[in-house]
C-alpha positions as CSV (number, residue, x, y, z in Angstrom):
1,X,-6.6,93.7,-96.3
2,X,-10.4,95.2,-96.4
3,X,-13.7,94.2,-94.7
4,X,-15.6,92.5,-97.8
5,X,-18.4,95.3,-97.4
6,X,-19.3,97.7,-99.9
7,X,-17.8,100.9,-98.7
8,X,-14.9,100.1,-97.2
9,X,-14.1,97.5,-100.2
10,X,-14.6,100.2,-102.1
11,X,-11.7,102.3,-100.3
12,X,-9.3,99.6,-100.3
13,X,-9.6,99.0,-104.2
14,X,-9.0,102.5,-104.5
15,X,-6.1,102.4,-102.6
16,X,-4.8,99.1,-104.3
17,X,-4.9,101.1,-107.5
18,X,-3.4,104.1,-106.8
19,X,-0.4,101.0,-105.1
20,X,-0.7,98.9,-107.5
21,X,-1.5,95.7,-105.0
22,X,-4.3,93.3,-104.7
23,X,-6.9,93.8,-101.9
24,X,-7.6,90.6,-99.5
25,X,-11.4,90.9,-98.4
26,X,-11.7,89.8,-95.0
27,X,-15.3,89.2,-93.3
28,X,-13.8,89.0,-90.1
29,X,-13.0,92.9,-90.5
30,X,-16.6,93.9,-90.7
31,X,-18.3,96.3,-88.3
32,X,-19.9,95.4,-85.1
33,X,-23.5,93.8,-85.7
34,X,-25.5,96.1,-83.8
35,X,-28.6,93.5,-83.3
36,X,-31.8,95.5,-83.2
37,X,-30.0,98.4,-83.6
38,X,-28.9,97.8,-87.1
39,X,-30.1,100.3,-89.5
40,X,-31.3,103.1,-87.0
41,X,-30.0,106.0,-86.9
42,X,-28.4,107.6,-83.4
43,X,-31.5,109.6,-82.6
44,X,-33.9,106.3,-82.8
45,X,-31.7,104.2,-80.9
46,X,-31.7,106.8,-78.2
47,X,-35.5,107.2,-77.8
48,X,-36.2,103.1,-78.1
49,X,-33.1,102.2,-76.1
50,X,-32.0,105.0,-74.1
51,X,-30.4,102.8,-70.9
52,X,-28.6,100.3,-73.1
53,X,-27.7,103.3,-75.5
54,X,-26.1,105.4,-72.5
55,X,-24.2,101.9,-71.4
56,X,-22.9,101.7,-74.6
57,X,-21.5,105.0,-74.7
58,X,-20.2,105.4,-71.2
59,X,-18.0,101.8,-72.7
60,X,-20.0,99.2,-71.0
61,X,-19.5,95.9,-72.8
62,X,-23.1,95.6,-73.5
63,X,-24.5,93.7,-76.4
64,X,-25.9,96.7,-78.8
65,X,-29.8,95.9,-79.6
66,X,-30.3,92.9,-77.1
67,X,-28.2,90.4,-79.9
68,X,-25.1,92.3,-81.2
69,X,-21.8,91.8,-80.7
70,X,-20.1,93.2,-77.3
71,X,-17.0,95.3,-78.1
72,X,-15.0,92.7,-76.7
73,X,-16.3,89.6,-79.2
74,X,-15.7,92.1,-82.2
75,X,-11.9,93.6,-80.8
76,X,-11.3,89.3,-80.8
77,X,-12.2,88.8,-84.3
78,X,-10.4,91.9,-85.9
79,X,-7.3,91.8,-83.5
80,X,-7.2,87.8,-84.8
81,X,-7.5,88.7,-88.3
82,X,-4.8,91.5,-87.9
83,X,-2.4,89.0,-85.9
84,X,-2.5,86.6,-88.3
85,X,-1.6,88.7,-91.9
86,X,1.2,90.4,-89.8
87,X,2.5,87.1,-89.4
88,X,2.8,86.3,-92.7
89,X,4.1,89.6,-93.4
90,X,7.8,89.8,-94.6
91,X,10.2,91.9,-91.8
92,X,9.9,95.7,-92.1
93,X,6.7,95.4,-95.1
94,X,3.5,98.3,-94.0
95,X,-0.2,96.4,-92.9
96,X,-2.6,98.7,-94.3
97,X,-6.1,97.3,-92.6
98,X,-9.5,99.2,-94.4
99,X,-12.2,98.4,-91.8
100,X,-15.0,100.8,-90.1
101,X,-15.1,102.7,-87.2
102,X,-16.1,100.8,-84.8
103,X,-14.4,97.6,-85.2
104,X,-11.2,100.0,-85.8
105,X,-11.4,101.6,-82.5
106,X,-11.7,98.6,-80.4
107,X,-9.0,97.0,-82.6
108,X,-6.5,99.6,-81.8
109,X,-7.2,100.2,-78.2
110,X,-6.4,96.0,-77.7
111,X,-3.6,96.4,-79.9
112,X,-2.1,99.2,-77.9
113,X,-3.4,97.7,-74.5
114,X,-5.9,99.6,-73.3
115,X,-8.3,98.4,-70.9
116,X,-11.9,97.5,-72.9
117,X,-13.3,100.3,-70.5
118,X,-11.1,103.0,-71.8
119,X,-11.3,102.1,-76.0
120,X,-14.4,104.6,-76.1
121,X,-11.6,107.3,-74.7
122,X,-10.1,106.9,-78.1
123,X,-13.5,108.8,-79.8
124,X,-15.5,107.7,-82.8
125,X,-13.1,107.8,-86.2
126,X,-13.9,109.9,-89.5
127,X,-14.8,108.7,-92.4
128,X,-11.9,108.0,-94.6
129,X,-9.7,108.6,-91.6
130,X,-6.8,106.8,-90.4
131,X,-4.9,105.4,-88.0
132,X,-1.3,104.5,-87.4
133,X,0.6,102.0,-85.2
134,X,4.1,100.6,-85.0
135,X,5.3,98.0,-83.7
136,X,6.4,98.5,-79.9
137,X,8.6,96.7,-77.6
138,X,5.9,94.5,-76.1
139,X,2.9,96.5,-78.0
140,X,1.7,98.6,-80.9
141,X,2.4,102.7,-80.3
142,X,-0.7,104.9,-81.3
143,X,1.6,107.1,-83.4
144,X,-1.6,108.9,-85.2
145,X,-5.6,108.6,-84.2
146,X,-8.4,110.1,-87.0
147,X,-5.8,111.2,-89.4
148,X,-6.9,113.2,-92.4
149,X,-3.8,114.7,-94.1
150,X,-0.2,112.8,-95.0
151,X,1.8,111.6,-91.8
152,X,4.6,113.8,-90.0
153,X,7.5,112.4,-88.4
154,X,7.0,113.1,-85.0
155,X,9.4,116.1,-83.5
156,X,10.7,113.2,-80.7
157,X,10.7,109.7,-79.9
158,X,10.3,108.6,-76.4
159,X,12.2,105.4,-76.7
């Protein structure tokens, strides 16, 4: 499943051919909608919002640009999305989710509980990185964060 925009469509078709498997585009994956903020870059946003900017980045769930979406509102809508496909998923089948950065990272720190305040501690994701999470006991395991090169088992497993 794939946020219907452009780039990271684009990723997910590539993955579906190199699979062989169709690609469902999801809106509900998108990034956050950064109100006013959309379509600046970093350094504008800091000099025209530098108190809201510094809020968002310490993790405050402020609402990016006056309008946007809080980090909160966007971890709902992905999470949702997420919930429901792995649902309809057969036992034991892989969810590979293609989304951005943003909505990612807040997606992940819900999924592996932790607190809103602490989803910036998880830092902002690469391009064409990934992420992996299993299935836990009573949550998802973080198992890799900003991944670039093929997964390694791990050495141990805590369980």
């Amino acid at each position: 499943m794939s946020s219907d925009l452009s780039r990271a469509a684009r990723t997910a078709a590539a993955l579906g051919d190199l699979t062989g498997l169709g690609v469902d585009l999801d809106p509900a994956l998108r990034e956050t909608y950064a109100g006013a903020w959309q379509g600046m870059v970093r350094e504008d946003i800091t000099a025209t919002f530098p108190a809201e900017w510094a809020a968002w980045g310490d993790g405050a769930d402020v609402r990016p640009g006056g309008d946007g979406e809080t980090r909160i509102e966007v971890a709902d809508r992905v999470v949702t999305s997420i919930e429901r496909r792995l649902a309809a998923l057969d036992s034991g089948a892989t969810l590979v989710v293609v989304t951005h950065g943003g909505s990612a990272r807040v997606a992940i720190g819900r999924l592996i509980g932790l607190p809103p305040e602490h989803w910036t501690a998880l830092g902002v994701l690469s391009n064409c990185a990934w992420s992996v999470l299993t299935e836990g006991q009573s949550r998802f395991r973080l198992i890799e964060y900003n991944a670039g090169s093929l997964p390694v088992a791990p050495l141990t497993d805590d369980r």
